[in-house]
N, C-alpha and C positions, 0 to 999 in steps of 0.2 A: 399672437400665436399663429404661426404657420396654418392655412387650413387644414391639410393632409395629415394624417398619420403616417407615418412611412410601414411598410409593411418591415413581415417577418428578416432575418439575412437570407436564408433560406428560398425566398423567395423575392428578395427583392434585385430592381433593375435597373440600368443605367437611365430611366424614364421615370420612376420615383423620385417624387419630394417632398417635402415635411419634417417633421418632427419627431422624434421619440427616445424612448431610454433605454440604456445598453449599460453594459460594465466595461468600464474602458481600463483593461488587463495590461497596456502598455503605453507610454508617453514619453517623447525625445521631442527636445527642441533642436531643431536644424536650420540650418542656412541651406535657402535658396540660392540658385542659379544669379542672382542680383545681390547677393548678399544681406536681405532680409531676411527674419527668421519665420520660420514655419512650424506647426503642430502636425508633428508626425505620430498615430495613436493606433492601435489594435484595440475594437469595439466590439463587444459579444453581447449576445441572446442570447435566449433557452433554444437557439436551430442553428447557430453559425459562430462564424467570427468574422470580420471583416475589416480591410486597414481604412482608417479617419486619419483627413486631412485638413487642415484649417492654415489656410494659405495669405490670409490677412487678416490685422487687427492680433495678430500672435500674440504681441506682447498686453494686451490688453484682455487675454482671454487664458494666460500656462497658468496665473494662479486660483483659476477659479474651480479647481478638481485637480485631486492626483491621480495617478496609475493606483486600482483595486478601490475605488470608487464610485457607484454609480452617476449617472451623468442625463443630463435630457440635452437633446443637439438639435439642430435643423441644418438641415442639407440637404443635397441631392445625388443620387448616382451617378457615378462616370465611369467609361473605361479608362485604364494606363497600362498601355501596353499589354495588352488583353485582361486585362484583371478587374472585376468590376470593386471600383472603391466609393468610400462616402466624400465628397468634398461639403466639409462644412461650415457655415456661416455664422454660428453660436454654439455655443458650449459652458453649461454649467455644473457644478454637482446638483446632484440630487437633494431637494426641501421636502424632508418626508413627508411634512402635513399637510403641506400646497399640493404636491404632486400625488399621493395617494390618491387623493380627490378628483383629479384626470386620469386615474388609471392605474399608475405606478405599482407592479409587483416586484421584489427582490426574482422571485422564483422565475420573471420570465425575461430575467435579463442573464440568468443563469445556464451554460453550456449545459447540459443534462442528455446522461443515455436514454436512449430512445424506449425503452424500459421501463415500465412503474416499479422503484424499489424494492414496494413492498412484495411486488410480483418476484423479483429474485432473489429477496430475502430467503421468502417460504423456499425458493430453491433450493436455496443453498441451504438449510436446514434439512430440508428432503434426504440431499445427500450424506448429510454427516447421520443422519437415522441408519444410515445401512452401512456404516463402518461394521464390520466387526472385531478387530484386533480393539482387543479393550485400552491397549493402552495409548493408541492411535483416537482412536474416540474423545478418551478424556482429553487429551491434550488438543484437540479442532477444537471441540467444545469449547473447554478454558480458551483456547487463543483466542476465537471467534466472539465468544461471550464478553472476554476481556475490553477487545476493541470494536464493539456494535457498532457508537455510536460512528467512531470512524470510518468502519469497511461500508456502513451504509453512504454515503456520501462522498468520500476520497476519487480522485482522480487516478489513475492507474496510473500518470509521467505527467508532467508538468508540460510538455509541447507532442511529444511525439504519437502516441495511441490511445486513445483512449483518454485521452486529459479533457475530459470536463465530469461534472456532477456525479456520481454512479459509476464510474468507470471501472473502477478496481472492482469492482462488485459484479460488472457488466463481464469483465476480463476474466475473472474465476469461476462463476457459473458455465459459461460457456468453454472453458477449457475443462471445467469439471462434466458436465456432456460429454465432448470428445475423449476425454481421458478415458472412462469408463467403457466407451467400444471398444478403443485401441487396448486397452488393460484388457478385455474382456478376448478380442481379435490376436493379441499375439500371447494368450496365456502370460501376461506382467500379474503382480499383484497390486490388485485392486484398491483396497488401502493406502499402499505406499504412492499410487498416481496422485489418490484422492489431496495426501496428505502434501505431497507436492506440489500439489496445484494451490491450494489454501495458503499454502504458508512462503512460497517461491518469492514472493514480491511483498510479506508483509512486514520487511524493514523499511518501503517505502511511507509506512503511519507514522517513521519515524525523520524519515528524508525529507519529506515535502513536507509544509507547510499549508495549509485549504484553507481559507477564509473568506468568508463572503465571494463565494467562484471562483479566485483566485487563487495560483498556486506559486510558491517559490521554493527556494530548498531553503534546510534548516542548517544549522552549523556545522551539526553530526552528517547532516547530507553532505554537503561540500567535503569536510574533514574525513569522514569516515565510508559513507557510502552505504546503499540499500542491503545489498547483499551480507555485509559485516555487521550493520544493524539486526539484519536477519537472523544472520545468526548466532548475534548473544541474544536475542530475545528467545528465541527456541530453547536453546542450549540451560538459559537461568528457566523456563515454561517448564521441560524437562525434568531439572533437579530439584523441581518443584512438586514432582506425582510420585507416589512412592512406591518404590520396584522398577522404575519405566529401565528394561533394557539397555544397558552401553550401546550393545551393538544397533538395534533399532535405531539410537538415539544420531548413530553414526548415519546412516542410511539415511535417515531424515536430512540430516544437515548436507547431506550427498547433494542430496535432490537442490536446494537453495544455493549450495556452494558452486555448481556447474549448469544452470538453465540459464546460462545466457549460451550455451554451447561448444562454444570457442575461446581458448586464452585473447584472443585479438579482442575479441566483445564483451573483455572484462570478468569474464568468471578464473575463478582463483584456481579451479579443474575443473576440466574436462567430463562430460559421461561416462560412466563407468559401470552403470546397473544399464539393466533392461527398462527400470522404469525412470531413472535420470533421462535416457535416450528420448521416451516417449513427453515425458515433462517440457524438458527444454524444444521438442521438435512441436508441439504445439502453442507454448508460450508463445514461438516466434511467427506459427501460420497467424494465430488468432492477431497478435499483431501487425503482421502484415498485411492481413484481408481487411483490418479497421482502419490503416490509411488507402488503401486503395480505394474501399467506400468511400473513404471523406473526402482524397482529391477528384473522383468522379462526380459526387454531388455538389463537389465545392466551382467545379469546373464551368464559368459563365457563357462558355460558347456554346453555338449550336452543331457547330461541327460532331464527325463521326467518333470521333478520337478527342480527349485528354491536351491539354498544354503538355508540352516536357512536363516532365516531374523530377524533379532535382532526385528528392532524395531517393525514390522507386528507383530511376534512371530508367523510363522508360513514359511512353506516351499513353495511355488506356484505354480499351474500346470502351463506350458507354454500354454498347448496344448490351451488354453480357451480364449487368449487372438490374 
C-alpha cells in the first residue's frame, strides 16, 4: 500500500500521492497519441470531482471496476493544461470487508451539498407550515410526503447545477427563501411562488436515475423529459384531492410549464403570471450562482481570475466570492 493517503479533491494538489477511494462516475477507453489504450475516468468525493488517468498497464486494469462503482486507486497529481488531474498507477473496485477496515465510507466518496439534509429538510417543512390556500397545502404536503425519500437525496441535474447528493433539496429550499421576499417585494402570491418552487423540477424523481452518487437519465427522461413528467404527476396529484380548483390547477402547471423561461431553453411557454416571472427568474439565478461557485472553487490556479469557462463564457474574479 501506498504510504500517503491522498487528501480531499477539494483540496488536493499536483504534489499529492497515495492512495484512496472515490466513485468513479465515468470511464472510456481511449487510444493514446502512440496508439496504446488509456483509462480515461471522472472520480468523485464527498468535496469534488476530478478527471483520473491510467496511462499504462490499461488493458490490465478496464475490467477491474465499472463507471458507478467505487474504486480504491493510487496516483499522483498533475497539471494538463492547467487542470489539476490524478494520473494513476492502480485501480480497483471496492472489497467492502478489506477496505472498510482502512477506512472506506460510501458517504465520503459521495458529491453531497454542503448542507446537512436534515437541516433543510426541517426547512423545507417550515415553509409548507405557512401555506395557507388549503388546497395548495394539501397537494406540497402529498407531493413532498409522497417522494421524501427521493427529494431528500436527489441531485437537482445530472452534470450541470447542483448534481450531487442533496442538490434538489439544496436548489428548492433556497429558491423557496428567495421566492417568499420577491413574492412578498412585488405583492406575487405567495403560495403560488411557494408551489412553484416545490414542484418546478419534480418530474426530474422521474428523469434521473440516483444510485449510489450516481446519476443518469431514465427512459421517460430521454423519451419524455422533466417538465412533461412534471406535469402529469401534478396534474394525476391534483385529481387526486377533492374540490382542488380547474383554475388553480391551471396556474400550477403554469408555473412547471414555463421556468425554464424561454421557448429556446425548452419550456413548452413562456411566463405569463407574475409569479411564473418570479419562479423561472430565480430557478435560473440559483442555478447560475451554483456553477459559478463550483468553477471558482474548482479552479487550481492561483491566479486573480478563473480559467475560461466554457459554459459561463466568461473568466471569474475569485476575489468576490
Amino acid at each position: 500500500m501506498a504510504p500517503n493517503k491522498l487528501p480531499k479533491v477539494s483540496v488536493l494538489t499536483e504534489a499529492d500521492s497515495g492512495w484512496g477511494y472515490f466513485l468513479c462516475t465515468y470511464k472510456e477507453i481511449r487510444a493514446g497519441r502512440s496508439g496504446s489504450e488509456f483509462l480515461f475516468l471522472s472520480l468523485q468525493d464527498s468535496t469534488g470531482q476530478i478527471v483520473g488517468k491510467l496511462l499504462t498497464d490499461a488493458d490490465r486494469y478496464k475490467n477491474e471496476f465499472e463507471a458507478g462503482e467505487f474504486v480504491r486507486v493510487e496516483g499522483h497529481g498533475s497539471l494538463y493544461n492547467g487542470q489539476l488531474q490524478l494520473v494513476l498507477t492502480t485501480i480497483r473496485r471496492i472489497n467492502p470487508d478489506q477496505d472498510r477496515q482502512q477506512g472506506f465510507r460510501e458517504e465520503d466518496a459521495i458529491l453531497s451539498a454542503p448542507r446537512p439534509i436534515d437541516e433543510m429538510w426541517t426547512e423545507l417543512q417550515e415553509h409548507l407550515k405557512g401555506v395557507k390556500n388549503d388546497h395548495i397545502r394539501v397537494l406540497l404536503n402529498r407531493m413532498v410526503g409522497d417522494n421524501e425519500s427521493q427529494l431528500r437525496v436527489w441531485p437537482a441535474a445530472q452534470q450541470i447545477h447542483h448534481a450531487y447528493r442533496g442538490g434538489f433539496l439544496e436548489h428548492i429550499t433556497k429558491m423557496a427563501e428567495v421566492g417568499r421576499l420577491l413574492s412578498r417585494a412585488y405583492g406575487a402570491n405567495e403560495d403560488l411562488v411557494l408551489a412553484g418552487v416545490v414542484l418546478h423540477d419534480i418530474g426530474k424523481l422521474q428523469e434521473l436515475a440516483y444510485e449510489g452518487g450516481a446519476g443518469s437519465y431514465t427512459r421517460d427522461g430521454n423519451l419524455v423529459g422533466h417538465i412533461a413528467l412534471g406535469l402529469m404527476m401534478v396534474r394525476e396529484a391534483c385529481n387526486g384531492i377533492s374540490g382542488f380548483p380547474v383554475e388553480l390547477r391551471s396556474q400550477i402547471e403554469h408555473l412547471i410549464a414555463s421556468h425554464h423561461g424561454i421557448r429556446e431553453h425548452g419550456s413548452p411557454v413562456e411566463p405569463k403570471t407574475i409569479e411564473a416571472f418570479i419562479v423561472a427568474s430565480i430557478d435560473e439565478l440559483d442555478a447560475k450562482l451554483n456553477q459559478v461557485r463550483k468553477a471558482i472553487a474548482e479552479d487550481p490556479s492561483d491566479e486573480e481570475f478563473t480559467s475560461w469557462n466554457k459554459r459561463l463564457g466568461r473568466v471569474l474574479f475569485k476575489g468576490g466570492s
